[in-house]
ZAMARGU-4260 file (C-alpha; in steps of 0.2 Angstrom, whole numbers, plus 5000, padded with zeros to 4 digits):
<rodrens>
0) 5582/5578/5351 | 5587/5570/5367 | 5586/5554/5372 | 5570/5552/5385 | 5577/5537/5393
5) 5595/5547/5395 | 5598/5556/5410 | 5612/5567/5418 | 5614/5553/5431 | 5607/5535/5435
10) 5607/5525/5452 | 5606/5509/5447 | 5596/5494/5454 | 5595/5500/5471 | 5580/5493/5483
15) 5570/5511/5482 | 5559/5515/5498 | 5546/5532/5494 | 5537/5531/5509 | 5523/5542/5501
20) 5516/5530/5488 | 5522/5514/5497 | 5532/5509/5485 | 5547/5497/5490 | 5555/5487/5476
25) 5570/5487/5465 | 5573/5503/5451 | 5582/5513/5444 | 5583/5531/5446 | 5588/5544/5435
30) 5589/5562/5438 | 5592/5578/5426 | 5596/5594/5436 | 5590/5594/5452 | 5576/5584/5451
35) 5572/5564/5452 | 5566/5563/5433 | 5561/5543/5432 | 5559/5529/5444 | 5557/5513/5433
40) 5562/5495/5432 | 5566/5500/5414 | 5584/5503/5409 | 5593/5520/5408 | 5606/5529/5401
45) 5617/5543/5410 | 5630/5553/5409 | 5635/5544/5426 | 5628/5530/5431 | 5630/5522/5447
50) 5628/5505/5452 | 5617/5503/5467 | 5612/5487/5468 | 5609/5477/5485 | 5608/5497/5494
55) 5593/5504/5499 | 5589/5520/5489 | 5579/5534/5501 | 5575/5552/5501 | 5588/5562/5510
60) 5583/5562/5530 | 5577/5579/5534 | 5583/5585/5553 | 5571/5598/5561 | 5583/5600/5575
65) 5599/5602/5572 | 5611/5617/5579 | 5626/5610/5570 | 5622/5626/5559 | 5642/5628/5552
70) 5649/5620/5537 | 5660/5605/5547 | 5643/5601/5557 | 5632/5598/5544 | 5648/5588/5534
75) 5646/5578/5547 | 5626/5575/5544 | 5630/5574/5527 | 5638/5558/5531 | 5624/5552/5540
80) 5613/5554/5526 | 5604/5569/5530 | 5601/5582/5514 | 5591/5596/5526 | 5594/5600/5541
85) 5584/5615/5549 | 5587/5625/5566 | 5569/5628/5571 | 5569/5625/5591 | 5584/5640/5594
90) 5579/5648/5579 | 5589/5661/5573 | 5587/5682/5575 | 5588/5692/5565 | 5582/5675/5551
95) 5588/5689/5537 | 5607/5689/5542 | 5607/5672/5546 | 5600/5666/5530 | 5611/5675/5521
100) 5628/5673/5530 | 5624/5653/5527 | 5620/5657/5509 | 5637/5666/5506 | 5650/5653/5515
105) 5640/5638/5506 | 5634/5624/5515 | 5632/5604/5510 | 5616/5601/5513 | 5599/5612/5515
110) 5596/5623/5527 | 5585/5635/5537 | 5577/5643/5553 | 5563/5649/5564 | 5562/5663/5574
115) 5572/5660/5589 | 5561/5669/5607 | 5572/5666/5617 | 5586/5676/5606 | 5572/5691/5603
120) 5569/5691/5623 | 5589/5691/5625 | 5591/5707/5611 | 5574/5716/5618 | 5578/5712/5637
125) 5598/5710/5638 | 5604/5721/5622 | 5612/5705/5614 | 5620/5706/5599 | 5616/5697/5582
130) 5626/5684/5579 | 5627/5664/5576 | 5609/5659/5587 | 5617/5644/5596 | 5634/5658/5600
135) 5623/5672/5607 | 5613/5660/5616 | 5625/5653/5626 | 5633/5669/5627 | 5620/5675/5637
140) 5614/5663/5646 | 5617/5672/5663 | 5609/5687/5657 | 5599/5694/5670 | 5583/5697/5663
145) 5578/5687/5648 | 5570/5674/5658 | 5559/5683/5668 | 5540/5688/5666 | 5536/5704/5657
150) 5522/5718/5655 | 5511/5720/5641 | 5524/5733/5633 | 5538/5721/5634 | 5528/5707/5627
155) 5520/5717/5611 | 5539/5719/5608 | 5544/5702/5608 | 5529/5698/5598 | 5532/5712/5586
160) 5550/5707/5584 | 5544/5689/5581 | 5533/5693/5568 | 5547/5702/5558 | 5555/5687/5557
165) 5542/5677/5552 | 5537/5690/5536 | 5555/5691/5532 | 5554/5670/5529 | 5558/5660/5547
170) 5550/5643/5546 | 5541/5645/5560 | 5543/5651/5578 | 5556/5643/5592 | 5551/5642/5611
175) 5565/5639/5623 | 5553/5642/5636 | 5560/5628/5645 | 5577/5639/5647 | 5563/5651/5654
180) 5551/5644/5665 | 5545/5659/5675 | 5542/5668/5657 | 5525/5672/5657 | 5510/5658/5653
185) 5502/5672/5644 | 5516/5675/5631 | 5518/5658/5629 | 5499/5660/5622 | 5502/5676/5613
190) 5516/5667/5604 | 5505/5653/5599 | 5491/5665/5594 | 5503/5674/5585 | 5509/5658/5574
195) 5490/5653/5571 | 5486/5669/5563 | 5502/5668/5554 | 5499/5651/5549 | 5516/5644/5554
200) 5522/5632/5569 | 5530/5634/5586 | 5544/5623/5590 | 5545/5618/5609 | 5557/5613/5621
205) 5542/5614/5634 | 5543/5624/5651 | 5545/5606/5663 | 5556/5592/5664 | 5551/5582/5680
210) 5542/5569/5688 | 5539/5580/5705 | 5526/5589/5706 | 5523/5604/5703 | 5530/5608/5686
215) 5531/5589/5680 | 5535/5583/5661 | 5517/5581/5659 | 5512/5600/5664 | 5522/5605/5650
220) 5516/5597/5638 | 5497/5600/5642 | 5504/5618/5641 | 5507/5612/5622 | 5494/5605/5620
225) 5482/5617/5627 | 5491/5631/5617 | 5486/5621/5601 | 5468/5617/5608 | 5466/5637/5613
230) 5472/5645/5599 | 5471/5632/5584 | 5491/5633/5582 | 5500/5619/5576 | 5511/5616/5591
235) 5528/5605/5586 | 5536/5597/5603 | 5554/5594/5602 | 5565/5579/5610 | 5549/5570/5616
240) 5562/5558/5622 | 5571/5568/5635 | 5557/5581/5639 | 5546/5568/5642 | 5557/5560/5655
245) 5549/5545/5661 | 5531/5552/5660 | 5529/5547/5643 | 5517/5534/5644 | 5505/5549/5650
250) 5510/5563/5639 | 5510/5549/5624 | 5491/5548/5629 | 5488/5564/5630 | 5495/5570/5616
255) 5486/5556/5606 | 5469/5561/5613 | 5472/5577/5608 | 5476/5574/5588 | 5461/5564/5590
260) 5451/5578/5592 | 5460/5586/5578 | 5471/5598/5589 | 5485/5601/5579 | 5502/5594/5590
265) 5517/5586/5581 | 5533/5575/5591 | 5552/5572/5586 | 5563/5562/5595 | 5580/5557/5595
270) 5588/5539/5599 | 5597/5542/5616 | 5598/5542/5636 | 5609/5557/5635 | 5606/5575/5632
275) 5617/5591/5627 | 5615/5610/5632 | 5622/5625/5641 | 5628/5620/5659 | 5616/5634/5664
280) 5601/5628/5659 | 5587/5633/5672 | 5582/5613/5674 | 5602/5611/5677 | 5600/5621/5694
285) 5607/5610/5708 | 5591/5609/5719 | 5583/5604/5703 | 5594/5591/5697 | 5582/5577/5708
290) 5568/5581/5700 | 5577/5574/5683 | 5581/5558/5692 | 5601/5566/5692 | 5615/5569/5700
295) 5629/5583/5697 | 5638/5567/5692 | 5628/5564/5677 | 5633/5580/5670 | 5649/5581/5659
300) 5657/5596/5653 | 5662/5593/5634 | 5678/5607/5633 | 5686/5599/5648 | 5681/5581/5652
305) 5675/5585/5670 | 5663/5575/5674 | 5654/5586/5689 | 5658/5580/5705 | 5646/5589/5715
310) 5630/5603/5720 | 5644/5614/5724 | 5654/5611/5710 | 5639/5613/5699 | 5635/5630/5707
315) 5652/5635/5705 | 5654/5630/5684 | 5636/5638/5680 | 5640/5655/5689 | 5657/5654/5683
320) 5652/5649/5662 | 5634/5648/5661 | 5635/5646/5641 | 5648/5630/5645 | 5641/5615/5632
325) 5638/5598/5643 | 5631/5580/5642 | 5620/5574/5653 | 5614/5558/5656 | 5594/5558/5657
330) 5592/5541/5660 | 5605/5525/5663 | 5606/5515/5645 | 5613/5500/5652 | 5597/5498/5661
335) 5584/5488/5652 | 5570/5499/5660 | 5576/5515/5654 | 5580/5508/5639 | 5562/5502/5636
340) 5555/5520/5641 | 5568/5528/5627 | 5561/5519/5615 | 5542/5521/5619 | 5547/5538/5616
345) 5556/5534/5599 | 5539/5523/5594 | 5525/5536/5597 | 5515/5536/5583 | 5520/5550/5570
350) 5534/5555/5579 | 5548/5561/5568 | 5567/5558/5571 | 5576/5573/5575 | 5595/5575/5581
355) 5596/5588/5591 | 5613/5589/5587 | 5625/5602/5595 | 5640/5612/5591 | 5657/5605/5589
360) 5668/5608/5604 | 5687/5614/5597 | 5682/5615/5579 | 5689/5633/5575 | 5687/5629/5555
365) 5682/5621/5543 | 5696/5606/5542 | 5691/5588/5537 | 5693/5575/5544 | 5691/5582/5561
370) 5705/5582/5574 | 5702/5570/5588 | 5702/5587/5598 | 5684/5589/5594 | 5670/5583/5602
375) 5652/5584/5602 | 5637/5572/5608 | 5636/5558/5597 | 5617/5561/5591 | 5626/5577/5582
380) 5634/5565/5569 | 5626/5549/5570 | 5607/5549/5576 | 5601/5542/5558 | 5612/5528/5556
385) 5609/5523/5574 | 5592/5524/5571 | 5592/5512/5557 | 5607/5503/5564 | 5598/5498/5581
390) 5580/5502/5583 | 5578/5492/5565 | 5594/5480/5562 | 5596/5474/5578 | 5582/5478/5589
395) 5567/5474/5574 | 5554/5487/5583 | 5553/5498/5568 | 5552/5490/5550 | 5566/5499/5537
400) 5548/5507/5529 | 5542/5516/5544 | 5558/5523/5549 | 5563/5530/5535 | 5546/5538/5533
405) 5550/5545/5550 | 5566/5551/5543 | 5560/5558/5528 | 5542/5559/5523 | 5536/5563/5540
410) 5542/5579/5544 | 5541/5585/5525 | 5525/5584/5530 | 5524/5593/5546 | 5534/5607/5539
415) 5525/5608/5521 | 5509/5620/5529 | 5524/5634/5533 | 5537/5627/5519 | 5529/5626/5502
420) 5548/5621/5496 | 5547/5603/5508 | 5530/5596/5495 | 5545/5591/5483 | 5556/5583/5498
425) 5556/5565/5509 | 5549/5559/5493 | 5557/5545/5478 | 5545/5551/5463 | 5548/5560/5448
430) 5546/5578/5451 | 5554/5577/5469 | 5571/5587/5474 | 5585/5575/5470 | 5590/5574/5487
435) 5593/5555/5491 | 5603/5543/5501 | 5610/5527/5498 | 5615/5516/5509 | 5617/5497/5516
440) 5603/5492/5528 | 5615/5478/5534 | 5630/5489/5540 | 5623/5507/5541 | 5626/5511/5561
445) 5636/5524/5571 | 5652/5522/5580 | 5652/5539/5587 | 5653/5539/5607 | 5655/5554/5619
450) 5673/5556/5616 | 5675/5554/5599 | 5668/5561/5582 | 5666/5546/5572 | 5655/5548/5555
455) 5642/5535/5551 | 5644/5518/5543 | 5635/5509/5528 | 5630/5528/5520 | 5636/5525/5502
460) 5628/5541/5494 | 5621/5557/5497 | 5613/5568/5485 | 5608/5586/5486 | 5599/5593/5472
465) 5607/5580/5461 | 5624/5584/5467 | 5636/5571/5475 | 5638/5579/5493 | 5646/5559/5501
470) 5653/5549/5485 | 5658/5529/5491 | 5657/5536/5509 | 5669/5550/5507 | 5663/5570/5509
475) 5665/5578/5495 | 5676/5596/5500 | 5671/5605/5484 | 5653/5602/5486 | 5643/5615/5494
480) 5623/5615/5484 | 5612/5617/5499 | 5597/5625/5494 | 5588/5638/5510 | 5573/5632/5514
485) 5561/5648/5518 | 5544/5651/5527 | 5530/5654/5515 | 5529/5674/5520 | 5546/5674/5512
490) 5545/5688/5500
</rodrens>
């Protein structure tokens, strides 16, 4: 008979944080399979044990929005402590091909996807082919006919084809309507009434970034909201940080009134002044580029290092390579006032952190470490550590509980409705998926900038389903258990 207080492994003496059941004190933690199977202050036995003392012990961080989607970008969350990381903004199309061709190359961590609208509009409306979601999107981002406005046989299509994805086990549906502002008003609806009898979320990068009327942040985000209100649709918003603009104060309101009335809208944010996309990105047209608050200098092409020089310039690059990956500044970080608005953003009640994080630029395989060739937005690699490492350590706005509850247990939770699989995730407590984190609250940061790929510091360990993914802050190569995580119409 075995030995109840044996386990296969045991973290030792760590400072554990559930953010479920409040619970925030030193234990040990031991786990048999893939599951936490005790969290106690009494000794354990192991076949490993690890010595975790003076580390904090967490649930893995779960990224909603990452389309880092190959095995080198999510090695590279892995080392920034994140155990799931899902692609429910761009989704994927078809969800079946993309949840199996993940599943057969192995990935770190968990993984999974919504279905992507603006790729069903671009297969329907342009004839794009399948293949990896963020590739065909930027692929066919010139595509002349995706983003327009479309008749009621059109839109039954797309809704069709959107409903197919979701039976077939997509998390959810994705709505790059912001990539698509003259798409119809009433798909948008029929999408969100589509979800609410399906019972599954939208993820929206909504229609407006601006401060001018018409079309300002705020317009589309009442479009969110209204959705939700209209159709009883839980409506998810993504980066309510850059979306948002400098209207948050009002949209923050809003979208607080609105929960209060038990309208179902849900917020992620991620901890920076820039932003990453395809250079021809509708909001990135020249004459549009005031209404941001930018300049074509503000925009910086990721292959090449060109920082944009002019309108002309701009015009030139987005009719030239539409699909091109850029940073862009949204706001100026070395000013104190935008600094304060990016955090009001990041400390909206309830609102989840979310990466974001992009493609790598020059990475054509899977080699480790990466070459200093590469190069992506620095939220791709390091958005949890700088979260921790700044907007708790050194600025003190968030306590170490509340963020990683934003980290972990909080979208868990927004996801659970859709996910059955997340009940068991962004938890410490026996019964939960072993996916963990470990790591030193007085050193975790990131050191990634916008010219070099630098993994997070101060992440010790990361677990997925009990399996060492980062061992003493190193990736481990032969480690590939990331579990799928599918939609509750999965079959």
């Amino acid at each position: 008979m075995r030995d109840p207080q044996h386990f296969d492994l045991v973290l030792a003496g760590a400072r554990v944080i559930d953010p479920e059941t409040g619970l925030d004190a030193v234990r040990n933690v031991g786990v048999d399979g893939r599951r936490i199977a005790a969290v106690t202050t009494d000794p354990l036995r192991g076949d490993t044990v690890v010595d975790v003392s003076n580390r904090v012990l967490a649930p893995g961080f779960i990224d909603m929005h990452s389309h880092a989607q190959t095995v080198t970008g999510l090695r590279l969350q892995a080392m920034d402590g994140v155990t799931t990381a899902l692609e429910l903004e761009a989704g994927a199309l078809p969800v079946r091909d993309a949840y199996a061709g993940a599943a057969a190359e192995g990935r770190p961590i968990n993984f999974g996807f919504s279905a992507g609208w603006a790729l069903a509009r671009m297969r329907l409306l342009d004839g794009a082919e399948p293949g990896g979601s963020f590739d065909v999107f930027a692929k066919y981002q010139g595509a002349p006919n995706w983003r327009l406005p479309v008749g009621a046989r059109d839109q039954a299509r797309v809704l069709d084809l959107l409903e197919e994805q979701v039976r077939d086990g997509a998390l959810g549906i994705g709505m790059l309507v912001g990539y698509a502002p003259d798409s119809g008003r009433d798909e948008y609806f029929a999408v969100a009434s589509l979800a609410a009898r399906l019972g599954v979320p939208t993820f929206t990068h909504t229609r407006f970034i601006s401060t001018e009327e018409p079309g300002t942040s705020l317009e589309g985000a009442l479009e969110v909201i209204a959705a939700a209100a209209g159709t009883g649709a839980h409506m998810h918003m993504c980066h309510l940080n850059s979306t948002s603009n400098r209207m948050i104060d009002d949209i923050a309101a809003a979208v607080d009134r609105a929960r209060g009335y038990g309208v179902q809208v849900t917020t992620e944010a991620y901890p920076y002044g820039s932003a990453s996309t395809v250079i021809g990105a509708a909001f990135l047209a020249p004459e549009k580029l005031h209404r941001l608050g930018m300049k074509p200098e503000n925009i910086l092409c990721v292959a090449t290092g060109e920082r944009v020089a002019n309108a002309a310039r701009l015009a030139e690059l987005r009719e030239k390579s539409p699909g091109e990956l850029i940073v862009f500044d949204w706001l100026d970080e070395s000013s104190p006032a935008d600094l304060e608005t990016l955090q009001r953003s990041l400390l909206f009640s309830d609102t989840a952190i979310a990466s974001d994080a992009v493609p790598l630029m020059g990475q054509v395989d899977d080699t480790w470490p990466v070459t200093d060739d590469v190069h992506t937005h620095p939220r791709s690699v390091g958005c949890y550590a700088r979260t921790f490492g700044w907007l708790v350590r050194e600025l003190g706005v968030l306590s170490l509980g509340e963020a990683v509850r934003r980290c972990t247990l909080l979208p868990a939770q927004i996801l659970e409705p859709a996910a059955p699989a997340m009940q068991r995730k962004g938890r410490i407590q026996v019964g939960a998926d072993a996916d963990v984190v470990v790591f030193d609250p007085a050193t975790i940061a990131s050191p990634a900038t916008g010219t070099q790929v630098r993994t997070s510091t101060g992440v010790d360990h990361v677990l997925v389903g009990g399996t060492f993914v980062v061992r003493d802050a190193q990736i481990q190569l032969d480690r590939l258990p990331g579990d799928p995580v599918f939609g509750r119409h999965r079959d």
